[in-house]
mmCIF file of the N, C-alpha and C atoms, coordinates in Angstrom:
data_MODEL
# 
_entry.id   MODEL 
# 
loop_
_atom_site.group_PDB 
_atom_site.id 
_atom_site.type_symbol 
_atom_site.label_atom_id 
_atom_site.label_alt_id 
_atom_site.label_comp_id 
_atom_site.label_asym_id 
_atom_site.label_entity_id 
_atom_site.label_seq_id 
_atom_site.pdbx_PDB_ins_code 
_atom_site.Cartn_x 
_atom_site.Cartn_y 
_atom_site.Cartn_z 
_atom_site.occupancy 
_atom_site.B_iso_or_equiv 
_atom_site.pdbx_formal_charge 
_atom_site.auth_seq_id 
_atom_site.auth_comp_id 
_atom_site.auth_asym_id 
_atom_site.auth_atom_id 
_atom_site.pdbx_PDB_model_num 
ATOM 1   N N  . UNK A 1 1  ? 0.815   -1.195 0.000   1.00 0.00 ? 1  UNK A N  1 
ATOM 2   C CA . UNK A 1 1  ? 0.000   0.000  0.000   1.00 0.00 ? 1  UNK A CA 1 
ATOM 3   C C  . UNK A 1 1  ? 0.861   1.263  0.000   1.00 0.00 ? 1  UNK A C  1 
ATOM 4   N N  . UNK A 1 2  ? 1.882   1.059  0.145   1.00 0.00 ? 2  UNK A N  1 
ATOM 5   C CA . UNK A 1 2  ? 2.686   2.473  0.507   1.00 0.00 ? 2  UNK A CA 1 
ATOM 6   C C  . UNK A 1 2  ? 3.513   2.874  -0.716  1.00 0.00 ? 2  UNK A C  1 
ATOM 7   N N  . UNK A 1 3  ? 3.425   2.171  -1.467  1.00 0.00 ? 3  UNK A N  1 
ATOM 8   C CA . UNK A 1 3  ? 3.651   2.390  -3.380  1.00 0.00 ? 3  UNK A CA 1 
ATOM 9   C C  . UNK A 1 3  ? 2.564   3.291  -3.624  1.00 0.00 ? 3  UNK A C  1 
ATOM 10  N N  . UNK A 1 4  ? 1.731   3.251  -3.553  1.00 0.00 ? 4  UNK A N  1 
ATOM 11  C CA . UNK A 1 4  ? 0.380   3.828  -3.847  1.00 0.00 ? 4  UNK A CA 1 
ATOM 12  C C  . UNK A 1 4  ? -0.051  5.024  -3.172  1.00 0.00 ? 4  UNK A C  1 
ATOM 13  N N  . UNK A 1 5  ? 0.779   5.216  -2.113  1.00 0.00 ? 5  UNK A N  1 
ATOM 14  C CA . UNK A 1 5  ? 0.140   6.209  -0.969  1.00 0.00 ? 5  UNK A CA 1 
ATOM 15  C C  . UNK A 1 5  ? 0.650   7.670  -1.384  1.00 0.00 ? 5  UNK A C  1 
ATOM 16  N N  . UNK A 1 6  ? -0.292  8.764  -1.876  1.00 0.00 ? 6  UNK A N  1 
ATOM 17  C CA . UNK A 1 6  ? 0.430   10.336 -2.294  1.00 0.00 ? 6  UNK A CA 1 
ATOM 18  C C  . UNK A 1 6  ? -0.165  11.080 -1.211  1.00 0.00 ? 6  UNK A C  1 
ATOM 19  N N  . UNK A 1 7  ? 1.123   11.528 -0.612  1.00 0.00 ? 7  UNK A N  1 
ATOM 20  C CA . UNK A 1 7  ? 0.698   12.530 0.641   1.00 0.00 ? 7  UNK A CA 1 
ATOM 21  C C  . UNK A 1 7  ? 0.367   13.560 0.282   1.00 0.00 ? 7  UNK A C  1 
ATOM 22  N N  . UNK A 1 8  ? 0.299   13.885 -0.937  1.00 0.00 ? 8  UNK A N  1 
ATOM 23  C CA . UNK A 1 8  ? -0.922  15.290 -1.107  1.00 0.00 ? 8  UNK A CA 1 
ATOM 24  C C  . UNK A 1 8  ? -0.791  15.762 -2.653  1.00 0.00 ? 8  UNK A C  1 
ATOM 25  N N  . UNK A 1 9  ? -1.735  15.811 -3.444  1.00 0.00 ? 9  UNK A N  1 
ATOM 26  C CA . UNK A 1 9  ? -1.962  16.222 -4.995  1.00 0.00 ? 9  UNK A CA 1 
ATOM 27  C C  . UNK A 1 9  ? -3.151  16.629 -4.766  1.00 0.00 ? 9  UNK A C  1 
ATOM 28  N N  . UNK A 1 10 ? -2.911  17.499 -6.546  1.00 0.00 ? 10 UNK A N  1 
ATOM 29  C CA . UNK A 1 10 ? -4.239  18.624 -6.347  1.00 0.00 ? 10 UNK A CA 1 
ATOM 30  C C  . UNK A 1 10 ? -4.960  17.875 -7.812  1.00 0.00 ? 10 UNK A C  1 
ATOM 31  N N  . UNK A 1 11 ? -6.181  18.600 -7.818  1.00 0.00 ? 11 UNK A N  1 
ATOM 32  C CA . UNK A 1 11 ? -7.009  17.696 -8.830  1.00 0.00 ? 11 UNK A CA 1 
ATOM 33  C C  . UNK A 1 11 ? -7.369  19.186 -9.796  1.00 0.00 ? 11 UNK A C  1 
ATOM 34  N N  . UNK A 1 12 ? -7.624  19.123 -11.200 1.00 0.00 ? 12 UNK A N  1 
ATOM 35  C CA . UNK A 1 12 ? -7.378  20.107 -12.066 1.00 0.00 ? 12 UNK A CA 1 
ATOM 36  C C  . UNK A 1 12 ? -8.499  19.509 -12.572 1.00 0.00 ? 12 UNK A C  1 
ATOM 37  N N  . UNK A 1 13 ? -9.569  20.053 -12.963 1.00 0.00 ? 13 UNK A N  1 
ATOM 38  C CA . UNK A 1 13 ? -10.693 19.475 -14.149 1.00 0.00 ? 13 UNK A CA 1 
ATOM 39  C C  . UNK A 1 13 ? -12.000 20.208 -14.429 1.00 0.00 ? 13 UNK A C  1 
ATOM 40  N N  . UNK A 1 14 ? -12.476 19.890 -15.602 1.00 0.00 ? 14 UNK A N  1 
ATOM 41  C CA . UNK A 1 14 ? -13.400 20.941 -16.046 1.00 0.00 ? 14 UNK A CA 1 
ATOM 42  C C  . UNK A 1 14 ? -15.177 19.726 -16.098 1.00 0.00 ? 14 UNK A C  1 
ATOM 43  N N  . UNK A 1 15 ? -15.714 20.704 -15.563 1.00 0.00 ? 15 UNK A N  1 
ATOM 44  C CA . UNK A 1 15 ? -17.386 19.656 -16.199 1.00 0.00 ? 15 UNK A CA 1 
ATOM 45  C C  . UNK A 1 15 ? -17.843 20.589 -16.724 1.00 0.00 ? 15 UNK A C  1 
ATOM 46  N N  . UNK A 1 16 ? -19.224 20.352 -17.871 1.00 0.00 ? 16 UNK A N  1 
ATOM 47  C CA . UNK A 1 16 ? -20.177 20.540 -18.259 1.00 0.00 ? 16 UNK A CA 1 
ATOM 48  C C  . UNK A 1 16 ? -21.544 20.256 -17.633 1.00 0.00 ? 16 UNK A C  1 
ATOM 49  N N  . UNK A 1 17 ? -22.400 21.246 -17.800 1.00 0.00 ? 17 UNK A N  1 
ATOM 50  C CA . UNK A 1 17 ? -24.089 20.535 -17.377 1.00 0.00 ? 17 UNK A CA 1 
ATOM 51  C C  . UNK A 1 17 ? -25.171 20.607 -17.617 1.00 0.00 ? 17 UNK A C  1 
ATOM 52  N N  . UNK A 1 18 ? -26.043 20.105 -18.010 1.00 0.00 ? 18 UNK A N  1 
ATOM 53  C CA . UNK A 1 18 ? -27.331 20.608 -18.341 1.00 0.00 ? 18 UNK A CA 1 
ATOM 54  C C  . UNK A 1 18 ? -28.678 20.458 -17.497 1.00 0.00 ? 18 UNK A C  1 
ATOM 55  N N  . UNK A 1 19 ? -29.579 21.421 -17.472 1.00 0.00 ? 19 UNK A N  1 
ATOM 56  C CA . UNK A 1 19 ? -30.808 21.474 -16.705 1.00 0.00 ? 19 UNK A CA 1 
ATOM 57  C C  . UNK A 1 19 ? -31.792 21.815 -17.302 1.00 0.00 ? 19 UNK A C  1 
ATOM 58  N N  . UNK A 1 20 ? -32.643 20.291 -17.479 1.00 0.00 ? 20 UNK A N  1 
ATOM 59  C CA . UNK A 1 20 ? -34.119 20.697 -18.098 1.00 0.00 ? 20 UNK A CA 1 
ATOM 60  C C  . UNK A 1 20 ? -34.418 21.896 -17.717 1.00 0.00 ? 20 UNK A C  1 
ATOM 61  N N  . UNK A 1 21 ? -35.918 22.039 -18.573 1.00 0.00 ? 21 UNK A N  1 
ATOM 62  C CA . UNK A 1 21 ? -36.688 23.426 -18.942 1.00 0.00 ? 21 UNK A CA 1 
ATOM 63  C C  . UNK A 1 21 ? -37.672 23.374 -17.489 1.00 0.00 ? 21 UNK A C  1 
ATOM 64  N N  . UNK A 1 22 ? -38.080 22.164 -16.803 1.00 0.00 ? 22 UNK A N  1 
ATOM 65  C CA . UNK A 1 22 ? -38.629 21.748 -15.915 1.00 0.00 ? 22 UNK A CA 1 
ATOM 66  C C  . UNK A 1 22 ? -38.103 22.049 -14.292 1.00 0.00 ? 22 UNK A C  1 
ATOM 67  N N  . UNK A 1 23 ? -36.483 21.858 -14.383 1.00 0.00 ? 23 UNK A N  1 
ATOM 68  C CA . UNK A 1 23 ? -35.911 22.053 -13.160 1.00 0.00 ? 23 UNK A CA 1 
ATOM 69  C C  . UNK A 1 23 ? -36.340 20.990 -12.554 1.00 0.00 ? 23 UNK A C  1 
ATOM 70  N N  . UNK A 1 24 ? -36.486 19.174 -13.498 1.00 0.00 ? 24 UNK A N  1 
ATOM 71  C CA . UNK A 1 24 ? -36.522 18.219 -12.355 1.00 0.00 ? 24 UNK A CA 1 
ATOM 72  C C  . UNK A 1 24 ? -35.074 17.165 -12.221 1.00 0.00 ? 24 UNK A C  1 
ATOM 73  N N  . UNK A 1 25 ? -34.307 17.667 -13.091 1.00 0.00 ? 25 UNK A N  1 
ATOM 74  C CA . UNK A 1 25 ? -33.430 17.001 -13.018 1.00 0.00 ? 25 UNK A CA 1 
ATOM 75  C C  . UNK A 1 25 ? -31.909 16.993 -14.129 1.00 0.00 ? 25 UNK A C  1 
ATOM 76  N N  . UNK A 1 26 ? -30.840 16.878 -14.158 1.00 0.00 ? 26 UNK A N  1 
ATOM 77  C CA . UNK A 1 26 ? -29.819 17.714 -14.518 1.00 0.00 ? 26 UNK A CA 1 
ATOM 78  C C  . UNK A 1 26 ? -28.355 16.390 -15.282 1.00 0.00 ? 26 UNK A C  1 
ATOM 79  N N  . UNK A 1 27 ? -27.823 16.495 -15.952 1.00 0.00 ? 27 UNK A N  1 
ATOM 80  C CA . UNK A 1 27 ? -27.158 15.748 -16.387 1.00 0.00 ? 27 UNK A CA 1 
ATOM 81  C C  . UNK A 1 27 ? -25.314 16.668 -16.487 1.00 0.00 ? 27 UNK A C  1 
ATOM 82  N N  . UNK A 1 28 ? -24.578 15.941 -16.043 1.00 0.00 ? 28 UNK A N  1 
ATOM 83  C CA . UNK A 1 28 ? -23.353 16.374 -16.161 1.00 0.00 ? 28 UNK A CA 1 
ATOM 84  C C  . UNK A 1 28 ? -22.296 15.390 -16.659 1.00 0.00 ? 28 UNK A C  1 
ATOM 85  N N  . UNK A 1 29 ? -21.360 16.200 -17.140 1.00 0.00 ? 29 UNK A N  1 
ATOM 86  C CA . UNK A 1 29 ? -19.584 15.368 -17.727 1.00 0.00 ? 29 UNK A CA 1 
ATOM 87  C C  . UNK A 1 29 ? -18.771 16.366 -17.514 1.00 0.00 ? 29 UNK A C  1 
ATOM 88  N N  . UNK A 1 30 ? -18.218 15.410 -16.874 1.00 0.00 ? 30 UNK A N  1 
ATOM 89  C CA . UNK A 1 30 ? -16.341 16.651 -16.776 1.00 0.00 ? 30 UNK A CA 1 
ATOM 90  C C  . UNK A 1 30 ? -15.278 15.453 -16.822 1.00 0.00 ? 30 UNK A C  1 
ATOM 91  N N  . UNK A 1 31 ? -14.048 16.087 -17.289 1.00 0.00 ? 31 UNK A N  1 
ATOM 92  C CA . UNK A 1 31 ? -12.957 15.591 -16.771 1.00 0.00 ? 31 UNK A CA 1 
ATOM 93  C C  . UNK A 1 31 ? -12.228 16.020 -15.871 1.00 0.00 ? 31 UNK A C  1 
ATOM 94  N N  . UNK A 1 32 ? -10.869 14.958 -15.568 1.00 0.00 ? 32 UNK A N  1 
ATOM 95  C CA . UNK A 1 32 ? -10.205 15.737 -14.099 1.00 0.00 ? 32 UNK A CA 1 
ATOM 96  C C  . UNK A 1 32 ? -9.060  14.598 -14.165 1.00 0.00 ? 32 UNK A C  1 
ATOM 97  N N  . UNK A 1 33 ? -7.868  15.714 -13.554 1.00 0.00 ? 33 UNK A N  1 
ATOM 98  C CA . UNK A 1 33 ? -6.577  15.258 -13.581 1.00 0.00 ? 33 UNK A CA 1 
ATOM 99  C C  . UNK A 1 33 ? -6.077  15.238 -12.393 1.00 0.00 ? 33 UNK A C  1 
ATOM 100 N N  . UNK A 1 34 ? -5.490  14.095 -11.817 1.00 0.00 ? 34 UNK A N  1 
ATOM 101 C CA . UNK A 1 34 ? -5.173  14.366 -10.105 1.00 0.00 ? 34 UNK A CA 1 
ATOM 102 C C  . UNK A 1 34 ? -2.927  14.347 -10.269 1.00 0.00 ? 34 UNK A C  1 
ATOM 103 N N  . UNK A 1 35 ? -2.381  15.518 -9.951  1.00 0.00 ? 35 UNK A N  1 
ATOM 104 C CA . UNK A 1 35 ? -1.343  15.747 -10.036 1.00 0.00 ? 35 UNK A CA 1 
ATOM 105 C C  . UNK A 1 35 ? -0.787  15.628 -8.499  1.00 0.00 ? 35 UNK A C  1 
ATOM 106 N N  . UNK A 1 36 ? 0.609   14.573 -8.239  1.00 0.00 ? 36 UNK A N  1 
ATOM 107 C CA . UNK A 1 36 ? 1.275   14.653 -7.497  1.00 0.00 ? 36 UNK A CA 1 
ATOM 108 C C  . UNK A 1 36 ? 2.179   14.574 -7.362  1.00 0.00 ? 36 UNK A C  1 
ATOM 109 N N  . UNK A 1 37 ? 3.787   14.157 -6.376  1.00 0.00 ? 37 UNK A N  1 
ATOM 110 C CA . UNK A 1 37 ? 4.948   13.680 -6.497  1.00 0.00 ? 37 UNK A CA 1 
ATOM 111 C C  . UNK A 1 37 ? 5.122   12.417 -6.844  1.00 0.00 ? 37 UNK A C  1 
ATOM 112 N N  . UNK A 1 38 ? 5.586   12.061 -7.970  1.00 0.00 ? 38 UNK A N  1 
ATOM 113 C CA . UNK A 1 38 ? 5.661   10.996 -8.800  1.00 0.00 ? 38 UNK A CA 1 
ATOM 114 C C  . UNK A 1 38 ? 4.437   10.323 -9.146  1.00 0.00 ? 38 UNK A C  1 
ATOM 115 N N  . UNK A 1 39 ? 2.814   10.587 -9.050  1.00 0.00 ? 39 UNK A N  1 
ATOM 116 C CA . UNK A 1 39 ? 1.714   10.307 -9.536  1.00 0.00 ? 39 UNK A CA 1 
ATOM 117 C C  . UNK A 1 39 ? 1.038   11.239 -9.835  1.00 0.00 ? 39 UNK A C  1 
ATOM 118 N N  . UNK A 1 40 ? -0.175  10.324 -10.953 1.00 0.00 ? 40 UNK A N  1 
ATOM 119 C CA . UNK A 1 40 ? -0.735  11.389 -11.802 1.00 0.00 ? 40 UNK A CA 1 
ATOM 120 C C  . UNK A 1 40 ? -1.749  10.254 -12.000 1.00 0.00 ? 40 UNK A C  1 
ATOM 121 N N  . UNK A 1 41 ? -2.919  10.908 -12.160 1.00 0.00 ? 41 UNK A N  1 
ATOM 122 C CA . UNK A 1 41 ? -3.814  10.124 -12.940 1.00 0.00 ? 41 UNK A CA 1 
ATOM 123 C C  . UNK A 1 41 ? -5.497  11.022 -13.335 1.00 0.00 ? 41 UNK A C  1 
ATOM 124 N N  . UNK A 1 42 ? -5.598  10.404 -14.344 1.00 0.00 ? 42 UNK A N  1 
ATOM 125 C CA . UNK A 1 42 ? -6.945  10.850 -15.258 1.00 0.00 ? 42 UNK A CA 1 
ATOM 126 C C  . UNK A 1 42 ? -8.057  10.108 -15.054 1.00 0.00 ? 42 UNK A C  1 
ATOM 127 N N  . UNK A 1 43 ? -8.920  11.112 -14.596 1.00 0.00 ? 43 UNK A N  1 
ATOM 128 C CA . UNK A 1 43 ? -10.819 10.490 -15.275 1.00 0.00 ? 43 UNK A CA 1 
ATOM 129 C C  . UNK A 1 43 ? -11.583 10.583 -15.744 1.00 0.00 ? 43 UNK A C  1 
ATOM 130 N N  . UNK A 1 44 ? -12.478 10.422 -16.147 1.00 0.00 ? 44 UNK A N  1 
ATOM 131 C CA . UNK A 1 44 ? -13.637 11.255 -16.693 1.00 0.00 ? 44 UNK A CA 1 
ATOM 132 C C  . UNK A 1 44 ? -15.022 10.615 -15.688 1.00 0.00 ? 44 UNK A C  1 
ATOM 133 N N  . UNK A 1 45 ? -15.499 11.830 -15.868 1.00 0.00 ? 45 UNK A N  1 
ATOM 134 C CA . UNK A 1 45 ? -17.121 11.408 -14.841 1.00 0.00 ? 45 UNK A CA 1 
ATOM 135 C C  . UNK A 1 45 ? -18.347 11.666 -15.676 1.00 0.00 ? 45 UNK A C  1 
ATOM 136 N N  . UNK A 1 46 ? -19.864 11.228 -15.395 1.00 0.00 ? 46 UNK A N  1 
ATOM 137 C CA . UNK A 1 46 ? -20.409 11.625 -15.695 1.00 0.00 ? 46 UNK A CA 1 
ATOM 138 C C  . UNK A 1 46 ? -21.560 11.201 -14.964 1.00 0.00 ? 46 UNK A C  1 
ATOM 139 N N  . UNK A 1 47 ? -22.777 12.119 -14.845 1.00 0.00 ? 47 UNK A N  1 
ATOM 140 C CA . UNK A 1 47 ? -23.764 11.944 -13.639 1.00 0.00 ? 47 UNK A CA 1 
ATOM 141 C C  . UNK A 1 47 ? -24.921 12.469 -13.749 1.00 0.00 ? 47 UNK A C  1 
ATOM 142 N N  . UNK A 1 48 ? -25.953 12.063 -13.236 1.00 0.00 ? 48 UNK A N  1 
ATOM 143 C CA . UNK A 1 48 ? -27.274 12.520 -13.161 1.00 0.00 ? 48 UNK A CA 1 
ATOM 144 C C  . UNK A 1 48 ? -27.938 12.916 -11.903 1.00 0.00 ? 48 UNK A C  1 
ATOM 145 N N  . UNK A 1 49 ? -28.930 13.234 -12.279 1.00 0.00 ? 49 UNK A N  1 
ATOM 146 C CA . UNK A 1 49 ? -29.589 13.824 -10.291 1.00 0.00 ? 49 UNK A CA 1 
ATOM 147 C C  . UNK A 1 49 ? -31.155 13.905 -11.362 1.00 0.00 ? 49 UNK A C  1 
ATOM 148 N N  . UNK A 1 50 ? -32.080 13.386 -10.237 1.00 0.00 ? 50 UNK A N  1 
ATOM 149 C CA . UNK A 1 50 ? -33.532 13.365 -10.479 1.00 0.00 ? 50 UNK A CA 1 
ATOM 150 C C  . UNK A 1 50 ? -34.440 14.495 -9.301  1.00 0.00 ? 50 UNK A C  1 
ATOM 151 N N  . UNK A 1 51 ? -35.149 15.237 -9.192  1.00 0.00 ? 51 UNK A N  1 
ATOM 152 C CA . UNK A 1 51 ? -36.068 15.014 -8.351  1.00 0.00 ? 51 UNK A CA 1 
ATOM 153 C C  . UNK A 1 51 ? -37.545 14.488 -8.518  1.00 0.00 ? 51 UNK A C  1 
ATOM 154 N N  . UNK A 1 52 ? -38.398 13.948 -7.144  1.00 0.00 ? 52 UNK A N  1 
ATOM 155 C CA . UNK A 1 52 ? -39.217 13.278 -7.633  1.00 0.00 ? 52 UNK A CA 1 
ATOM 156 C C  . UNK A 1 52 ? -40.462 13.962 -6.658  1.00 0.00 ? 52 UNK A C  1 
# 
């Protein structure tokens, strides 16, 4: 575990989003880059939210 372990990186990333005409519920995508001492790594997300 201690290969793996970054005592502190910052995360850099952009989303997008959209919100029905309704305001019941919203769709998003972003990406995001997590920068540290000797690690790095990329994701992409993407997500929804309802209300009911």
């Amino acid at each position: 575990m201690e290969a793996a372990y970054a005592s502190r990186f910052t995360t850099v990333g952009a989303g997008v989003g959209y919100r029905g005409q309704k305001r019941k519920g919203y769709m998003m995508l972003g990406t995001y880059m997590d920068f540290g001492p000797g690690y790095q790594s990329a994701h992409a997300q993407f997500g929804t939210g309802w209300k009911f």
